[in-house]
VEXDOFI-778157 format. One line per 10 residues: number of its first residue (from 1); for each residue x negated, y negated, z of N, C-alpha, C. Coordinates in steps of 0.05 Angstrom, whole numbers. Each point is the difference from the previous one (the first is absolute). Layout:
// VEXDOFI-778157
NUM = X:Y:Z:X:Y:Z:X:Y:Z  ...
END
This chain:
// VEXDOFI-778157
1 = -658:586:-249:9:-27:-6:-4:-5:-30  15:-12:-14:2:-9:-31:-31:-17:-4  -8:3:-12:-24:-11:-11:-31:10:21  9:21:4:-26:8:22:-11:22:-25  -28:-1:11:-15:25:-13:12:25:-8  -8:20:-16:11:24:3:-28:15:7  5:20:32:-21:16:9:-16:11:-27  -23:8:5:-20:5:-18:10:26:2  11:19:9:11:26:-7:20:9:-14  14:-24:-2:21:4:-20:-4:-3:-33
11 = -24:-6:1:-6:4:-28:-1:25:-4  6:10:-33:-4:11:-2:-34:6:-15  -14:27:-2:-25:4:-9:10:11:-27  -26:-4:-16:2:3:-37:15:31:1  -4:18:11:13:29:3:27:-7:-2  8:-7:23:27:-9:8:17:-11:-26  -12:-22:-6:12:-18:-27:-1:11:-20  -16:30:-11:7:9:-22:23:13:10  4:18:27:18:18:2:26:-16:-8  1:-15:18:29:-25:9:6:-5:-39
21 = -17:-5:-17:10:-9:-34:4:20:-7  -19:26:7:4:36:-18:38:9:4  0:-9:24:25:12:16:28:-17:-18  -12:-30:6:25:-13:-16:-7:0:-34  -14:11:-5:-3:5:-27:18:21:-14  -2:28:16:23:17:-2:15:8:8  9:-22:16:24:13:16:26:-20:-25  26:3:4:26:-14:-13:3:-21:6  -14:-16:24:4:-29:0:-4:-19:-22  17:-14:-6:-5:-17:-13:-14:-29:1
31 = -29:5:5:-22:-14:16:-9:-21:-16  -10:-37:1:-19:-11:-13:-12:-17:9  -25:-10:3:-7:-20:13:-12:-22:-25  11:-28:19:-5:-24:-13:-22:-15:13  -14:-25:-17:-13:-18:19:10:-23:-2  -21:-23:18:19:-23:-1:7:-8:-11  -9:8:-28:18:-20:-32:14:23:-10  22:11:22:18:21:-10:-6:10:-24  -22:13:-12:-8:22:-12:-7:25:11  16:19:-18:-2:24:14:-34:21:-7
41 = 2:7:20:-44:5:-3:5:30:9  18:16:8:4:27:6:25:9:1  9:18:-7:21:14:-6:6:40:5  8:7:8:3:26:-2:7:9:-26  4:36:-3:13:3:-19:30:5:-6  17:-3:24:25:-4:-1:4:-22:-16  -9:-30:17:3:-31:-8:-17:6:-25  -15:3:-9:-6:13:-25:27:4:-25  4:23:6:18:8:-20:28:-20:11  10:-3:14:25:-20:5:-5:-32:-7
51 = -26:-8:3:-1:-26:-18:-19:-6:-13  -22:16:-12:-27:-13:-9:7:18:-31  -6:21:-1:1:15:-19:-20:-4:-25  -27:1:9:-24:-8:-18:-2:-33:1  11:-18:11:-6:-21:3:-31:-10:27  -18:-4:-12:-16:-3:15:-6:-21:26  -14:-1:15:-5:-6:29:-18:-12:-3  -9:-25:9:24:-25:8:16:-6:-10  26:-5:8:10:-16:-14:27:-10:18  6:-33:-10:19:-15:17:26:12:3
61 = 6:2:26:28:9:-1:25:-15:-21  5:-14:-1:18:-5:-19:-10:8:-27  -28:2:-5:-2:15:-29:8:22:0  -12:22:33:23:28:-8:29:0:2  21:-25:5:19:10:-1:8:-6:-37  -15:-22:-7:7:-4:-26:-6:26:-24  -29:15:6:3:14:-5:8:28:-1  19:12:18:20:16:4:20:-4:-15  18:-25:9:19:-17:-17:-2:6:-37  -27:-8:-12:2:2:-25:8:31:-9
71 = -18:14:15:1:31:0:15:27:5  16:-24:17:39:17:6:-16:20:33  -16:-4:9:6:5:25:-16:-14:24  0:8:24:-4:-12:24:30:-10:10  -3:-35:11:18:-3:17:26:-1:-19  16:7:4:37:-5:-5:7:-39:-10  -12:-10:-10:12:-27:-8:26:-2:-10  28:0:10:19:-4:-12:13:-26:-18  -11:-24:9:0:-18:-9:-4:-12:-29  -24:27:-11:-14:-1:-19:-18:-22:-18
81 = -11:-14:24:-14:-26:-4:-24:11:25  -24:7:-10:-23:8:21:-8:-29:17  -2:-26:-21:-11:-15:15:24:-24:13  23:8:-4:13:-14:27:1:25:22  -1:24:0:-2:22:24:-21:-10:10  -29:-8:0:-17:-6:3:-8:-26:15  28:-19:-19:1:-31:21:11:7:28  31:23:-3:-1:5:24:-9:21:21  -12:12:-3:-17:26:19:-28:-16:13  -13:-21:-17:-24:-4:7:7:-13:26
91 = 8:-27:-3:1:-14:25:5:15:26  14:36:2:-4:6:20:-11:18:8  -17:11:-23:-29:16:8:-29:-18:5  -9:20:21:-20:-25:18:6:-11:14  32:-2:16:12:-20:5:2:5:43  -7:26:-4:-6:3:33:-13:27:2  -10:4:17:-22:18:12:11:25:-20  24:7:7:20:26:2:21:0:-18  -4:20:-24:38:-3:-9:5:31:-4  24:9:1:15:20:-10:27:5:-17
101 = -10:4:-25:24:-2:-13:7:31:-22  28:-2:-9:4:17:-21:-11:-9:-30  -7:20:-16:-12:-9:-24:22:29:-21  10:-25:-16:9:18:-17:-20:7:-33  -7:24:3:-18:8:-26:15:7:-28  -10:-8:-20:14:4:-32:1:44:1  18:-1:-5:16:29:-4:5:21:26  7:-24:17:17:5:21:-6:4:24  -32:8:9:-23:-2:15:15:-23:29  -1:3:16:-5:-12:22:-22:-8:26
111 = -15:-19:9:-18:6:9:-1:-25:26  -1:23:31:1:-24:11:-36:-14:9  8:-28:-6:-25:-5:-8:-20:-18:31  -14:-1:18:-10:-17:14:-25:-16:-9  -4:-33:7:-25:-6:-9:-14:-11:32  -16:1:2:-22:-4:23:-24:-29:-9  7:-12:18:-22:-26:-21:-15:-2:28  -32:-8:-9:-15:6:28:-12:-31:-6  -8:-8:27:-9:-31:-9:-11:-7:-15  -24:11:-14:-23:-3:-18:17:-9:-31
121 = 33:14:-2:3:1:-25:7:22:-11  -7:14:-3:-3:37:-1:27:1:3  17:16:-18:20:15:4:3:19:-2  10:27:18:11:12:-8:28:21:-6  2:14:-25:25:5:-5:10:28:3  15:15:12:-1:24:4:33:6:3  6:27:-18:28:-1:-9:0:31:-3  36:9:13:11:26:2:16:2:-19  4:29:-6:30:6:-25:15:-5:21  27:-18:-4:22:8:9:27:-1:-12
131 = -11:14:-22:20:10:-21:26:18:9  -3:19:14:16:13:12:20:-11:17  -13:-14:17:7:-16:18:24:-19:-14  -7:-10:-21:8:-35:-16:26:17:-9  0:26:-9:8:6:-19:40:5:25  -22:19:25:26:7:16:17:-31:7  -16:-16:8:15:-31:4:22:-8:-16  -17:4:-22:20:-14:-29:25:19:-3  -1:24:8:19:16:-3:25:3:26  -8:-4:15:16:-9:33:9:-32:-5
141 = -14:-12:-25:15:-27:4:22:5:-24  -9:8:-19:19:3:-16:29:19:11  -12:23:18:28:21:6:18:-30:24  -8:-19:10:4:-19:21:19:-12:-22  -11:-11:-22:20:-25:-20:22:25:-10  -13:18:0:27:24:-15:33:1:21  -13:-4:21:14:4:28:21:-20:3  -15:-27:-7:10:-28:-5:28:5:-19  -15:13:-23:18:-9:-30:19:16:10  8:26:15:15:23:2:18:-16:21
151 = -7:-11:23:18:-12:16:13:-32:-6  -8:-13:-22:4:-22:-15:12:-1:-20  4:22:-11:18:5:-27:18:28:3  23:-5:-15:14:26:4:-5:16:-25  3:37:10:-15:7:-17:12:3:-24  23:6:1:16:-4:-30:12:-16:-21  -4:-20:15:5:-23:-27:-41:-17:-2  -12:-5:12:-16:-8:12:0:-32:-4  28:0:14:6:-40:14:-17:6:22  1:-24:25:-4:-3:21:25:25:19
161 = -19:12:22:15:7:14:16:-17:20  20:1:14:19:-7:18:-9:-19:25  -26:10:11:-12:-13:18:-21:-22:-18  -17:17:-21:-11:-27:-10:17:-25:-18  27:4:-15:13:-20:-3:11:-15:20  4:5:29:12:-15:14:-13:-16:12  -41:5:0:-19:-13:11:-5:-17:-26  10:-3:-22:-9:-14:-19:14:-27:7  32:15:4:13:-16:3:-4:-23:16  1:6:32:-9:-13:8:-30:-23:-3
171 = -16:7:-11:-23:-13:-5:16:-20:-24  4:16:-22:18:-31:-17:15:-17:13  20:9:16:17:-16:19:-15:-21:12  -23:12:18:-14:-30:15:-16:-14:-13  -8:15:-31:-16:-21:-24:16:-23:-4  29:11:-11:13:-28:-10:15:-13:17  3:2:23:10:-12:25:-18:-15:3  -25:-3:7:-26:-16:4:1:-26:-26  -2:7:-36:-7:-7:-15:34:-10:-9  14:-6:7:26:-8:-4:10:14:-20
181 = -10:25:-4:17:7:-26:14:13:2  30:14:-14:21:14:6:-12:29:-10  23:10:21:-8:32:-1:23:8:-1  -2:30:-24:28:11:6:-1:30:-16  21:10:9:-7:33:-2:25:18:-4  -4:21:-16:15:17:-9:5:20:13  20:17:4:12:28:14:5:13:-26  -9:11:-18:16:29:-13:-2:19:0  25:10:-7:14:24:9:10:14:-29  -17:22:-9:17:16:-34:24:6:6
191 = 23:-1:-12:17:11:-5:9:21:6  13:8:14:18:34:-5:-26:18:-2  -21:3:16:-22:12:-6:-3:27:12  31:-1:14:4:36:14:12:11:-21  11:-16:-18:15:18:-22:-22:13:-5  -21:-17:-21:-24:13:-15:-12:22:18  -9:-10:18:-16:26:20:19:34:-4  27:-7:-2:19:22:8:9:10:-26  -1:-18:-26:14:13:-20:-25:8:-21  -21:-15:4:-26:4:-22:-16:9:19
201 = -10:1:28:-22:19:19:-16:-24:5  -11:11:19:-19:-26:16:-25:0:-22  -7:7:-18:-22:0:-19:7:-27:-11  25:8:-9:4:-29:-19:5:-19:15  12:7:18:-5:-33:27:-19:-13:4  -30:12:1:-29:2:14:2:-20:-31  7:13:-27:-13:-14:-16:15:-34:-8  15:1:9:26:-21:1:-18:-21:16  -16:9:24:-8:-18:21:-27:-14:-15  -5:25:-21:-31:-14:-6:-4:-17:-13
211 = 26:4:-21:-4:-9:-16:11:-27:5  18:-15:21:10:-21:12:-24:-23:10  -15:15:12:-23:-2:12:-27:-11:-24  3:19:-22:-26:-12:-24:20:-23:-11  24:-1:-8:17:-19:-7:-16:-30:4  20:8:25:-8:-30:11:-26:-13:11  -22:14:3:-21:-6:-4:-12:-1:-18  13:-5:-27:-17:-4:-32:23:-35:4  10:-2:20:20:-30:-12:-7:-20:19  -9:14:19:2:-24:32:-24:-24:-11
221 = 1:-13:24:-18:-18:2:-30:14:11  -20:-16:-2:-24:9:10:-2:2:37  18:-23:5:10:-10:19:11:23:25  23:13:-21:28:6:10:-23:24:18  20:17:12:-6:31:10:24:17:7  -7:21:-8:25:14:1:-2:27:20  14:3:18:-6:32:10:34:11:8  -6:29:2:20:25:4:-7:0:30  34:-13:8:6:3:26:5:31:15  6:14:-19:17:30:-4:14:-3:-16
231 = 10:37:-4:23:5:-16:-8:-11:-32  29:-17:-10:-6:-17:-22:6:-36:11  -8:4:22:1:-40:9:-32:-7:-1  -3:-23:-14:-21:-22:4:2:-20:3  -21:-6:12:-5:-30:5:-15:-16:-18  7:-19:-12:-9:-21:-22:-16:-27:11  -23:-16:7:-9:-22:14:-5:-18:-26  10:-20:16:3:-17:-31:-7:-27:10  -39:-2:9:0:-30:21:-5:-24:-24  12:-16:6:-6:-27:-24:29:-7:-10
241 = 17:21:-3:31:-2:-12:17:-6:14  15:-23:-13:24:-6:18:17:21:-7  22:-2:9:26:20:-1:10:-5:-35  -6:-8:-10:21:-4:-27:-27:10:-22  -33:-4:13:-22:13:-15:-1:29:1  11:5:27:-2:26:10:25:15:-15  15:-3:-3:21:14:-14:4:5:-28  -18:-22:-14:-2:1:-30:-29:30:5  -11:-9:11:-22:27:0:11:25:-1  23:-4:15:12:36:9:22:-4:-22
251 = 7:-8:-8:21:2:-30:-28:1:-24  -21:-8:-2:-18:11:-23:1:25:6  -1:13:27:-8:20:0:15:24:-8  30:-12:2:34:17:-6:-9:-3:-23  -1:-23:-12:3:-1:-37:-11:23:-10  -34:6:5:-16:21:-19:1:14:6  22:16:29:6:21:-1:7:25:-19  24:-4:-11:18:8:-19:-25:11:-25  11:23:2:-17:13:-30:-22:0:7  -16:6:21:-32:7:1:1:19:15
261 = 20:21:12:-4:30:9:25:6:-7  -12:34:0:20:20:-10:15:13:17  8:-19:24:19:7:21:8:-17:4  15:-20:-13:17:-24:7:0:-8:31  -3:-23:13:-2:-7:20:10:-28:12  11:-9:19:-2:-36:8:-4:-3:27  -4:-18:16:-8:-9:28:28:-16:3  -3:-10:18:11:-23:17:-18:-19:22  -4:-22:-3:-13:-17:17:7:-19:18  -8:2:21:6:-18:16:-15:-22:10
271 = -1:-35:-3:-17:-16:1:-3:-17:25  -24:-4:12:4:-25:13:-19:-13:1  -5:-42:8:-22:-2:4:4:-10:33  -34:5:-2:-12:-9:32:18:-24:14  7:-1:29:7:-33:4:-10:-4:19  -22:-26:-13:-17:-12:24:-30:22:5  8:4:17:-19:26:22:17:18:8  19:6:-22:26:26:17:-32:25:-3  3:23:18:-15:16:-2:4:15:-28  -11:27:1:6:10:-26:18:27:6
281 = 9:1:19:17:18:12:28:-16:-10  2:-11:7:33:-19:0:0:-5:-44  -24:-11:-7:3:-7:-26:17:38:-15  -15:12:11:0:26:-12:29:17:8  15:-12:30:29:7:-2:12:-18:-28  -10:-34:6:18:-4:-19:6:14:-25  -16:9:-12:-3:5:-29:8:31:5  -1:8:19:16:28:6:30:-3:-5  13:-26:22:23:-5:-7:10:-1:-31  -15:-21:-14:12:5:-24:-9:18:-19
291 = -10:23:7:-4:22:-19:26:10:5  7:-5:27:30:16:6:19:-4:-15  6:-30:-4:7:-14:-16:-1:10:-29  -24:-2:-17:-5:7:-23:16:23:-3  -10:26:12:17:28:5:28:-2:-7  11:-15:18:37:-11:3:10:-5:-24  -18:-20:-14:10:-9:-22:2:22:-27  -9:22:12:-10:15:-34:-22:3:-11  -19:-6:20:-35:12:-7:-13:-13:-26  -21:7:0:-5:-9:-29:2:-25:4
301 = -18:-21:15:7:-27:-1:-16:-14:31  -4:-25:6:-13:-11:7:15:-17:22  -5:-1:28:10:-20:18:-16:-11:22  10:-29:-1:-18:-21:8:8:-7:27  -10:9:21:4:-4:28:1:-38:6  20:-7:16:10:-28:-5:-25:-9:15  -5:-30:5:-15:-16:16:-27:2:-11  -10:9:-21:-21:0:-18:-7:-27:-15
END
């Protein structure tokens, strides 16, 4: 039961208690014990060299982290202010019987750390490398966001891919549907782009696409988003713009075409905006329709799907 005696056998005898300190003395834990005025009164020589480093015993915990801090090592402070790290870590050390946490160490060190607080006051602190460990994590999370960017972006222009522009889409769609604001969106389509593939080789096509692609993302809005449906068609999201905003955007974008590659090039676009709560399926025939349109007329030019 909590607050009952501890049997007289469970003590340990003076033998015992050197062994139990000899043992955590050399072994790799990273060991220290505190008293009730969280000063540290013993230490191994792991916790030694990882945070004391000739700094002598006693002394207040927040003095050793300050002094680590001045001295470029111990704990990882990113913040680079010791004593607001300090406003926040304290309040939750001491704060229950039991904690376990990760501790990140200055030059890359990881250590998972437990503290043990016994009623009297007494703490103690006892901590593993898990550097190896931290290191495989960070690398399975990073190959995870790689995974992300590869199925989120296409790889040769690097717009949005097909599936992530159409989820953008939609999410703008029910933004400005909610917030009354107009939404409206582009279909283009390059030009005669089987010529190029067939008369200059798919090299210069690939570069035709990329360069379409850095284009118009040095002009858009911070707003806008653009992704490669396939082929040479994209999709343009243009939430905030009515139909007559949205079209001056895609005519800036015709204008600075001309004379900035060495493979002459033009689109055709097709526009529409949102109506009401039309889904984004139906917005996206419209503006299909009048790409068709655009096409008909002689390419190279811009059409505004009616009811916008």
């Amino acid at each position: 039961m909590k607050g009952d005696p501890v049997p007289a056998d469970r003590f340990l005898d003076e033998e015992a208690r050197r062994a139990v300190a000899a043992t955590l003395e050399c072994s790799e834990l990273v060991a220290g014990l505190y008293d009730a005025q969280d000063r540290l009164r013993w230490a191994s020589a792991s916790f030694e060299r990882v945070f004391l480093r000739g700094l002598a015993m006693p002394v207040d915990f927040p003095d050793l982290l300050r002094h680590g801090f001045r001295h470029g090592f111990g704990v990882q402070i990113d913040c680079g202010d010791v004593e607001q790290f300090l406003a926040d870590i304290l309040p939750r050390r001491r704060s229950t019987p039991f904690r376990a946490f990760a501790v990140d160490i200055v030059g890359g060190q990881w250590l998972w750390m437990t503290e043990t607080l016994r009623p009297d006051g007494w703490l103690l602190s006892v901590a593993s490398d898990i550097t190896a460990l931290k290191t495989r994590e960070l690398s399975l999370q990073q190959a995870h966001e790689d995974m992300l960017t590869v199925a989120r972006t296409d790889a040769l222009t690097g717009l949005w891919s097909r599936r992530r522009i159409l989820e953008l889409g939609e999410a703008a769609l029910r933004g400005c549907a909610e917030s009354g604001r107009p939404f409206s969106l582009a279909l283009i389509d390059l030009d005669h782009f089987k010529r190029i593939n067939d008369t200059q080789g798919h090299d210069r096509g690939d570069e035709v696409l990329r360069h379409f692609g850095a284009h118009c993302r040095a002009l858009l809005r911070p707003v806008d988003a653009l992704g490669r449906l396939g082929g040479e068609e994209f999709l343009l999201l243009l939430p905030g713009a009515p139909l007559e905003a949205a079209q001056a955007i895609v005519e800036r974008l015709r204008a600075a075409l001309p004379g900035t590659h060495a493979l002459p090039y033009t689109f055709s676009a097709g526009l529409a905006q949102a109506l009401g709560r039309e889904p984004l399926e139906a917005a996206i025939r419209r503006a299909d329709g009048a790409l068709y349109e655009a096409k008909r007329l002689g390419r190279d030019r811009s059409v505004c799907a009616p009811g916008g």
